[in-house]
C-alpha positions as CSV (number, residue, x, y, z in Angstrom):
1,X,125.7,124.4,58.2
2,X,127.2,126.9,60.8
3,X,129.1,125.6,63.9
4,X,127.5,124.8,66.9
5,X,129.4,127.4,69.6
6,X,129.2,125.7,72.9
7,X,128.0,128.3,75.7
8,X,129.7,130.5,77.4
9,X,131.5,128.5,81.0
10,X,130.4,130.2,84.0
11,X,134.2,131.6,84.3
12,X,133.5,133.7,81.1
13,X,130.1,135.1,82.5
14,X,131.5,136.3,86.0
15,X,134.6,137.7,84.3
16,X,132.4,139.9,81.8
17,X,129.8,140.2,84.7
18,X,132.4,141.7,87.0
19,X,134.2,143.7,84.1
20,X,130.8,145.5,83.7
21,X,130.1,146.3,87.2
22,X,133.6,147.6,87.8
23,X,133.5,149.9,84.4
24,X,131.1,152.1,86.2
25,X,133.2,153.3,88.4
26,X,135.7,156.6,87.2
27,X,139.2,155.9,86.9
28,X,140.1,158.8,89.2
29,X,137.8,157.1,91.8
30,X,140.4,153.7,91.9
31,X,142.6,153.6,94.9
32,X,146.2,153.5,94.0
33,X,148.0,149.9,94.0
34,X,150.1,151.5,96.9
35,X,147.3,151.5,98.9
36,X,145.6,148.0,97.9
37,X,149.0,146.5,98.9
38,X,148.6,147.3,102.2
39,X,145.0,145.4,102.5
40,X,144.5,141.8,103.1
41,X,142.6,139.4,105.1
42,X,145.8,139.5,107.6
43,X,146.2,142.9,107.8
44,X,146.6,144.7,111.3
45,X,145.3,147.9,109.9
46,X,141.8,149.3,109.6
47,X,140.3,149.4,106.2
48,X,137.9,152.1,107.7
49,X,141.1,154.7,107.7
50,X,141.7,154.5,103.8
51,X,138.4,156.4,102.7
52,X,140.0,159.7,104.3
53,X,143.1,158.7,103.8
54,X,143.0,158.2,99.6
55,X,142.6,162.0,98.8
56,X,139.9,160.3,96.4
57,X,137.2,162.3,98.8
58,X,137.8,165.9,99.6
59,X,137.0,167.8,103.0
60,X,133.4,168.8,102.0
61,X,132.8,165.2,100.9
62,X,134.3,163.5,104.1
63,X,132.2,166.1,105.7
64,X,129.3,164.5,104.0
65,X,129.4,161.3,103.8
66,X,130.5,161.2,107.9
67,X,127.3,163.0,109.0
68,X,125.5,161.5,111.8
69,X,122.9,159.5,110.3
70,X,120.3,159.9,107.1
71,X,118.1,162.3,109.3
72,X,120.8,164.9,109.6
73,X,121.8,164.5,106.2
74,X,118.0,165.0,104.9
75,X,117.9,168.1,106.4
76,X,120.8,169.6,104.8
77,X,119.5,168.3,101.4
78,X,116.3,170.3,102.1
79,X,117.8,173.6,103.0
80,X,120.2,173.3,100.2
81,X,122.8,173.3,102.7
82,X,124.3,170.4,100.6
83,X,122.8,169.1,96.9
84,X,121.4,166.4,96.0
85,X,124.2,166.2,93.3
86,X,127.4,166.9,95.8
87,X,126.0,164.2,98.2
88,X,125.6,161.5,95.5
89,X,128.9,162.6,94.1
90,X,130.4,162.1,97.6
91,X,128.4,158.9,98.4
92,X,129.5,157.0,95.0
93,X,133.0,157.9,95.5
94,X,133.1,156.5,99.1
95,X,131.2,153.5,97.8
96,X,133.8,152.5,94.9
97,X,136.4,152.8,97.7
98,X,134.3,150.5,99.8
99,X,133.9,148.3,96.7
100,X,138.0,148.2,96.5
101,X,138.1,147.0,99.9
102,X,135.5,144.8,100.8
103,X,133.8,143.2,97.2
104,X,130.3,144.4,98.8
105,X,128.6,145.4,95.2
106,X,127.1,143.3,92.6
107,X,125.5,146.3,90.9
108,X,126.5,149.7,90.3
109,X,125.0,152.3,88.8
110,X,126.5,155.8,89.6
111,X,125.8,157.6,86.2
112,X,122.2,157.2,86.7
113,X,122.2,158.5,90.5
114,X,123.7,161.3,89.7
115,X,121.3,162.4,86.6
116,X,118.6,161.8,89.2
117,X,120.1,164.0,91.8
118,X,120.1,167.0,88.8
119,X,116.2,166.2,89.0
120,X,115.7,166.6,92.4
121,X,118.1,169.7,92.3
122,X,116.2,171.3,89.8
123,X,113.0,170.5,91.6
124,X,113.6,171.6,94.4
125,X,115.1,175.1,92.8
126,X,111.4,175.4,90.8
127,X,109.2,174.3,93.5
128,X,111.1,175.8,96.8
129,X,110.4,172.6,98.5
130,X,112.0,168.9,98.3
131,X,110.3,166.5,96.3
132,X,109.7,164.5,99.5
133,X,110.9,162.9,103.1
134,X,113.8,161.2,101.4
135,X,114.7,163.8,99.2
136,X,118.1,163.6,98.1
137,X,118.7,160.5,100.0
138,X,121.2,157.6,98.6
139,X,119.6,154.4,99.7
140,X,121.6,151.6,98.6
141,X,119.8,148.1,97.6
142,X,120.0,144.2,98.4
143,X,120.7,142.6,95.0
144,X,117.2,140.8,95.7
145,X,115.3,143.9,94.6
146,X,115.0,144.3,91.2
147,X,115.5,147.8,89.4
148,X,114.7,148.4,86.2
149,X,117.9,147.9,84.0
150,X,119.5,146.6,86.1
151,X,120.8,142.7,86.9
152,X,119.1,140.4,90.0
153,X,121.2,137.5,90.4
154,X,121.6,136.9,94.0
155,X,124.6,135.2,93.2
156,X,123.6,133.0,90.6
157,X,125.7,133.1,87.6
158,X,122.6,131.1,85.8
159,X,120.6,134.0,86.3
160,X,122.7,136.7,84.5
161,X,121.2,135.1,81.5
162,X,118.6,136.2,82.5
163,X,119.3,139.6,81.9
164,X,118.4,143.0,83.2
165,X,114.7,143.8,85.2
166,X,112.5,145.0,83.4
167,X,110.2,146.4,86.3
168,X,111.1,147.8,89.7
169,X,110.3,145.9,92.8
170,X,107.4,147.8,94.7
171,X,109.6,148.9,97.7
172,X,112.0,150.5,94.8
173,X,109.0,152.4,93.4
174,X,108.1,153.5,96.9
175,X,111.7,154.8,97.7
176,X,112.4,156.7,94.4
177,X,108.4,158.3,95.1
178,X,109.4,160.6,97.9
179,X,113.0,161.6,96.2
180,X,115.3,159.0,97.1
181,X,118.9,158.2,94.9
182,X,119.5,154.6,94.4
183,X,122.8,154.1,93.0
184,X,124.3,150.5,94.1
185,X,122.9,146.9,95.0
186,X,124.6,144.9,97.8
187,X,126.1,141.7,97.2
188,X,125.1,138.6,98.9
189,X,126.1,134.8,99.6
190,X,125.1,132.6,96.7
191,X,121.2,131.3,97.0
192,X,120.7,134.1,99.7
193,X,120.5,131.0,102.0
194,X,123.8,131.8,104.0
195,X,126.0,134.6,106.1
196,X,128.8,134.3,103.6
197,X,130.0,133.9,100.9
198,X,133.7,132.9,99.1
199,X,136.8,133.4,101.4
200,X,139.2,133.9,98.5
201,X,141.0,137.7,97.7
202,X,138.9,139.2,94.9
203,X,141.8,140.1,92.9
204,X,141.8,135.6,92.4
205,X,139.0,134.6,92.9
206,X,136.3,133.0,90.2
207,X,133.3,133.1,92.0
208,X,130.5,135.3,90.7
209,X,131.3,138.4,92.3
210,X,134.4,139.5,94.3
211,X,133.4,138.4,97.5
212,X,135.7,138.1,100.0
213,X,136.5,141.8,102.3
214,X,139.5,143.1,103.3
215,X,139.8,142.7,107.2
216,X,138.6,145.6,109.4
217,X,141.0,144.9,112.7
218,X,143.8,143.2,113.2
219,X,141.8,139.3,113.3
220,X,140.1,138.8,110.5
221,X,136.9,136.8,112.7
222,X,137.0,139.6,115.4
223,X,135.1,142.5,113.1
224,X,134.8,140.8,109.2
225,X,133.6,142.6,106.7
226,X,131.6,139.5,106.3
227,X,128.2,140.8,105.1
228,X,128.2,143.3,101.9
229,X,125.5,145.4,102.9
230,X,126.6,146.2,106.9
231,X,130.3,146.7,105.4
232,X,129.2,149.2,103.2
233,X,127.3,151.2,105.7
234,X,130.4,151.3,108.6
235,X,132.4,152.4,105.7
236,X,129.9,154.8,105.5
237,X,129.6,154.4,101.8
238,X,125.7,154.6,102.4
239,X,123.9,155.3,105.5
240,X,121.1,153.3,105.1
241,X,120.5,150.2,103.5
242,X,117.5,148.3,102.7
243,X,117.5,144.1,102.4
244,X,115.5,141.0,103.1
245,X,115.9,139.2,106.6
246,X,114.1,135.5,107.0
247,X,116.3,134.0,109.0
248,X,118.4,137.0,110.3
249,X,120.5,138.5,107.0
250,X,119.8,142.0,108.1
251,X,120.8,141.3,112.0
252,X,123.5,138.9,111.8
253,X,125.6,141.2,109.4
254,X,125.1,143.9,111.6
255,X,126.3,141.9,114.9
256,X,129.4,141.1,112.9
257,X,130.3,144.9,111.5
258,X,128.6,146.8,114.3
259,X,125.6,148.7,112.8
260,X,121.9,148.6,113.9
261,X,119.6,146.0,112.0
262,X,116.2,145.7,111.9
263,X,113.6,143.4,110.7
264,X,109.9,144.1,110.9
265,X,106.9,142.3,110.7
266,X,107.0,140.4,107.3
267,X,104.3,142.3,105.9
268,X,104.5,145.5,107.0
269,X,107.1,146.9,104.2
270,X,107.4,145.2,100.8
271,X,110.1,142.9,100.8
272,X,112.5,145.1,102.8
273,X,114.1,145.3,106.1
274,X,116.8,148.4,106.7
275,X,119.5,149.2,108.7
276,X,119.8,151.9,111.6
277,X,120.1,154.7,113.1
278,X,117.4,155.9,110.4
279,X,114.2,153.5,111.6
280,X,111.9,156.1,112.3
281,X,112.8,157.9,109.0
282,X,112.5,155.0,106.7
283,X,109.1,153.2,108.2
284,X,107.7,156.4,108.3
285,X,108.5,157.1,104.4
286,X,107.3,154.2,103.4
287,X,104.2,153.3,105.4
288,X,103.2,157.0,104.2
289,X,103.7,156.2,101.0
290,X,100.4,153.3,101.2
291,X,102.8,150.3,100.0
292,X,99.8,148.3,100.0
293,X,98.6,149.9,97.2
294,X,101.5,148.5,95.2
295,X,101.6,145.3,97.6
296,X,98.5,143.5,98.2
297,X,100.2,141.4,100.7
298,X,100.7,144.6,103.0
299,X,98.0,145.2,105.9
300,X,96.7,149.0,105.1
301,X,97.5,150.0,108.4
302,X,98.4,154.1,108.3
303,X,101.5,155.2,109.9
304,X,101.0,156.1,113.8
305,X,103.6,157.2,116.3
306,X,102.8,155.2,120.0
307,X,102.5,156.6,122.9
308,X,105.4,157.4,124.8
309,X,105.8,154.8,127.2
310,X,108.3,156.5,129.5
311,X,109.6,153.4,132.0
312,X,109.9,149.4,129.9
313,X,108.9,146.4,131.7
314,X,112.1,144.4,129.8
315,X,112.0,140.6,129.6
316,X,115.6,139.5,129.9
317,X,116.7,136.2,127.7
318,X,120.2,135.2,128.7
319,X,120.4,132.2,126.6
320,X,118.9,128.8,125.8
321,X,121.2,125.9,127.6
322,X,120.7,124.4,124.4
323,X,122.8,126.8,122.3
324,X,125.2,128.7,125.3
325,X,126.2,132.1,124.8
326,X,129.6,133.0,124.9
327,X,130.9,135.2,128.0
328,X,131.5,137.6,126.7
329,X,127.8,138.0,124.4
330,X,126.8,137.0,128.4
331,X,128.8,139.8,130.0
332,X,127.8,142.5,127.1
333,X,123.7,141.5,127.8
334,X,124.3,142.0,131.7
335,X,126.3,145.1,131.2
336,X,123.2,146.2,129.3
337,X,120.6,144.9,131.7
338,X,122.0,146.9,134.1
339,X,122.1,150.0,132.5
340,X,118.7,149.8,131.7
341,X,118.3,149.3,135.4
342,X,119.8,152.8,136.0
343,X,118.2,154.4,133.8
344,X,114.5,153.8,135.4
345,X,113.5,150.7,133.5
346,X,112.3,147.2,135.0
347,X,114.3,144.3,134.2
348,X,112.4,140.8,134.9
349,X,114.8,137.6,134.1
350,X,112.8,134.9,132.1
351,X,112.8,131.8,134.1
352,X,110.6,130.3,131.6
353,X,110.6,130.8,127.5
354,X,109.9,128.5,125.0
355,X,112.6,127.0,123.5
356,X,114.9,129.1,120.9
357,X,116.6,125.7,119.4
358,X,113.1,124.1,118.6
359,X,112.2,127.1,117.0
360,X,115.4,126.7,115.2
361,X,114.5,123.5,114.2
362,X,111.4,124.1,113.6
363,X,111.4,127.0,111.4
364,X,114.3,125.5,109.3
365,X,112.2,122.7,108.6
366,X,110.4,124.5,106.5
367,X,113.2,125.2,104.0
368,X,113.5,121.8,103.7
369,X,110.1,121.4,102.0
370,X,111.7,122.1,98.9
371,X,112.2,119.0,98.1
372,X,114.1,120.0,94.8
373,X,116.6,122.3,96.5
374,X,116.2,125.0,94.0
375,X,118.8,127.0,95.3
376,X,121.1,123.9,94.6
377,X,120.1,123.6,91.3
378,X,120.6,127.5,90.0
379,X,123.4,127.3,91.8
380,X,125.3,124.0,89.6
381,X,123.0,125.1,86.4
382,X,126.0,127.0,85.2
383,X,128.7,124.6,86.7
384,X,129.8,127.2,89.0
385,X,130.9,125.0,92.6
386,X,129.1,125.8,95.9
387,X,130.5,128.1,98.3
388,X,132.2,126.8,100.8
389,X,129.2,128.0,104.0
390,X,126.6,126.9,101.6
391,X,128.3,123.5,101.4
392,X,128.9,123.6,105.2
393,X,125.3,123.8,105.7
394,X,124.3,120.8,103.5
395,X,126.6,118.7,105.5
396,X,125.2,119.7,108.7
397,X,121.4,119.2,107.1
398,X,120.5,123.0,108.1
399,X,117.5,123.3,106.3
400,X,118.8,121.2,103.3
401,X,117.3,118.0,104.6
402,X,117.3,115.0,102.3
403,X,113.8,113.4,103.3
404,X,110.6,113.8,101.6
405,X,108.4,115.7,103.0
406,X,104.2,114.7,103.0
407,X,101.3,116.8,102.9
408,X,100.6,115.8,106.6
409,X,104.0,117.8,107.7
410,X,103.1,121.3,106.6
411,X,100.1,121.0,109.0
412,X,101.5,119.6,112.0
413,X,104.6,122.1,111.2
414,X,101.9,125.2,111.1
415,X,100.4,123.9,114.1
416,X,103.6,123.7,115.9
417,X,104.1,127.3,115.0
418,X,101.2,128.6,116.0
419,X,101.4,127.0,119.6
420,X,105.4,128.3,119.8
421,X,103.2,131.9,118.6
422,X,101.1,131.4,121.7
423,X,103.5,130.5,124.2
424,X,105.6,133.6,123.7
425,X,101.7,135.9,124.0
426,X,102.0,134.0,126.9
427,X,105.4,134.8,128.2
428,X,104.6,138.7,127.2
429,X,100.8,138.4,129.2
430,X,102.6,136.5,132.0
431,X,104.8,139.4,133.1
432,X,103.4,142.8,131.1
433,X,106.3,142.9,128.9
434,X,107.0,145.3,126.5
435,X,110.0,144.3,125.0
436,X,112.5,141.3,125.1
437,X,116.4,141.7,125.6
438,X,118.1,139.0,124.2
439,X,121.3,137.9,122.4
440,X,121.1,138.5,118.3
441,X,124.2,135.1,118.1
442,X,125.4,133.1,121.3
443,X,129.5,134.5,120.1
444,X,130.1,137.3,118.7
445,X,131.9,137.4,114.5
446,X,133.5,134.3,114.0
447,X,136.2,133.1,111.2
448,X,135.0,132.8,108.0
449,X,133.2,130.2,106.6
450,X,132.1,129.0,109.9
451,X,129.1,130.9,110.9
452,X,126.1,128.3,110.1
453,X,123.4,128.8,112.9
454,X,121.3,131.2,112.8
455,X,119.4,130.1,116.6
456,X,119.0,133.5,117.9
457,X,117.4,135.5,114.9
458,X,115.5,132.8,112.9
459,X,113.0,132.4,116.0
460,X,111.9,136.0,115.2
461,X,111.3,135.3,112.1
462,X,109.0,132.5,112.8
463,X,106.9,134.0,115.0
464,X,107.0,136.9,112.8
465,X,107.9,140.2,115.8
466,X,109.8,142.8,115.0
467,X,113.8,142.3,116.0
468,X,116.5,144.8,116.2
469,X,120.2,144.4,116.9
470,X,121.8,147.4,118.8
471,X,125.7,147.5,119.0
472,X,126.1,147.4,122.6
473,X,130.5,146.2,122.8
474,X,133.3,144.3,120.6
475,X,135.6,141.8,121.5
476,X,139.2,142.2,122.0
477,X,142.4,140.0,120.5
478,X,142.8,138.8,124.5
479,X,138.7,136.8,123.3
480,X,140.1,134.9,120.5
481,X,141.2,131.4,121.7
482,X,138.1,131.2,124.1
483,X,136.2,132.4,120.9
484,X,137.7,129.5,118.8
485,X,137.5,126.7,121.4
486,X,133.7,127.4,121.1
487,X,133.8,126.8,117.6
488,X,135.2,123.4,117.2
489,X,134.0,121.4,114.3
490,X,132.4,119.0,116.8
491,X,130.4,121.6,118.6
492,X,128.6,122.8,114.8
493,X,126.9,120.1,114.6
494,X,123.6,118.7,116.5
């Protein structure tokens, strides 16, 4: 009878897991240990220097992969200004850099971008004309979206048993359709249920995937590289990312490493969300490309461009007394009202809104209808432990609640939604609003481990309206012990 071989412990699985991701990326790409020395979650000096500094990238590259935004970028690719193979070369080398300093890939898959590029350089040398809008493009991918060959673990070390897709995800399809280069899949915090993950240096840690980041300033809460995705983009290892938001994944990452982040309607794009200054670009490409063709859950609503409205009647939220902004997230909203002011817009304060902490409450309550906590259950399948925000959460019941839930509570749940949906029509009819200003988190980043609310996105999400965030200001060092009174223990809780 052969011997029964226990399986393999979740240690062995995330070593070999991490050993495979890290083999795809060239050995003359690796930063030199002279340079990893000088990063760690202390360190005064900006991670955002090294990528020019590593002589990894050369001038044409840095030239590259700092253009302004995808747009630009696009239409270099279609004059053959730049190819499709130089700008995946010089993407994929800033993104292994990246990956050295902040942990922010679970996938990677460089070989295969760059065959693809050949493609669309040898396509667009037959035809005379680029394959499509995104052309060229590398478009880098929450680990949530599955590509064929590739793992989907979100963080799970149960699921890499799982093995590789075997299918895209429909938005994938949609993206590689008009020319794009995928080429790496963002990391993200274990269950994709919280803002972060593991606080421990990757060269230690046994987590799933090397998640802590390299600080960006000299304080590691004042810009963290807390949030894969967002760190890879202000390294400008990608210039646009696509992700999932339902509570605020794409916004609050970007609030924390100053990038834009949007989040549309739910079903508008299939399973995506995206990052700015590309909006235009990317909702364009993809409403073009009929996604509810491959999407049944997505309205077939063509792509149109509104009407310019010139001059913005602008509701202005300052905060719910219920969840109190910070001064300076305060000072940064007035500093903005005001500028809108000047620049011919109409500014109305809302004296009345419903309130953003019921919705909180509200729309958390329905992630505590899973009465088996799945995402606790994949997450100690493999006897890996619980991150320490993820266990944070469950102590604080947000949206891990341990009462049973009845079939009466979905209902009264849905009605109360679709009152809170009216109220805001309501606010918007009341004063002919086109827009709402309001903060994206009542601080701005905080230390690690210790973001938990999500007050000021989640209510979006709810009601289901497009949000953006739009860096506006960052703190200074002078911020921090105000910053960190706010966050006592005592004040995380209800």
């Amino acid at each position: 009878m052969a011997p029964i071989h226990p399986p393999p412990s979740w240690q062995t699985l995330t070593s070999s897991h991490r050993d495979r991701a890290l083999a795809q990326i060239r050995k003359e790409w690796h930063l030199t240990p002279e340079i990893l020395a000088t990063v760690s979650p202390n360190s005064p000096i900006s991670v955002t220097r090294i990528p020019a500094q590593s002589s990894i990238l050369d001038s044409r590259e840095l030239e590259i992969t700092e253009t302004l935004d995808a747009t630009a970028l696009l239409e270099k690719l279609s004059t053959s200004e730049y190819s499709a193979v130089e700008v995946c070369t010089a993407f994929c080398k800033r993104t292994a850099i990246a990956q050295q300093l902040t942990n922010c890939l679970t996938e990677i898959f460089f070989e295969t971008a760059l065959e693809r590029a050949k493609v669309l350089d040898e396509y667009l040398k037959r035809k005379g004309r680029p394959m499509g809008p995104l052309h060229g493009l590398p478009i880098s991918l929450k680990d949530s979206l599955n590509v064929t060959g590739e793992y989907s673990t979100i963080e799970y070390v149960s699921f890499i048993k799982n093995g590789p897709a075997t299918e895209n995800s429909p938005l994938v399809d949609i993206l590689l359709s008009p020319g794009a280069v995928l080429y790496v899949k963002t990391n993200v915090p274990q269950s994709c249920m919280r803002l972060i993950d593991h606080s421990l240096d990757c060269r230690f840690s046994q987590q799933h995937f090397w998640t802590d980041l390299k600080s960006e300033k000299s304080h590691p809460y004042s810009r963290r590289k807390q949030w894969w995705r967002s760190a890879l983009v202000a390294l400008r290892g990608s210039l646009l990312g696509v992700g999932t938001d339902i509570a605020g994944s794409i916004r609050i990452p970007s609030i924390c490493c100053g990038t834009y982040g949007f989040r549309p309607p739910a079903s508008r794009i299939p399973m995506g969300d995206k990052l700015y200054p590309d909006l235009r670009l990317f909702l364009q490409s993809v409403i073009q490309a009929s996604p509810w063709k491959t999407d049944l859950s997505c309205p077939p609503i063509p792509w149109s461009r509104p009407e310019e409205l010139g001059s913005l009647r602008i509701g202005l939220l300052l905060e719910d007394p219920l969840r109190p902004c910070e001064p300076e997230v305060l000072h940064t909203i007035q500093s903005v009202a005001q500028k809108l002011i000047s620049a011919g817009h109409e500014v109305i304060p809302l004296g009345k809104f419903p309130s953003i902490v019921d919705a909180e409450h509200l729309a958390l309550s329905y992630f505590a209808l899973d009465h088996e906590h799945y995402p606790l259950y994949h997450a100690t399948k493999s006897g890996e432990p619980l991150i320490p925000s993820l266990v944070a959460a469950i102590e604080a019941g947000l949206g891990y609640e341990k009462a049973t839930k009845t079939l009466e509570d979905p209902v009264k749940m849905n009605l109360e939604k679709d009152q809170l949906i009216e109220d805001w029509t309501d606010v918007f009819r009341r004063d002919s609003l086109d827009v709402v200003l309001a903060p994206g988190a009542p601080h701005p980043a905080v230390p690690h481990d210790t973001y938990l609310r999500t007050t000021y996105t989640i209510v979006w999400n709810l009601v289901d309206r497009p949000a953006c965030i739009i860096p506006a200001d960052q703190i200074s060092s002078t911020d921090i012990k105000e910053m960190l009174d706010y966050l006592k223990p005592a004040q995380l809780e209800e």
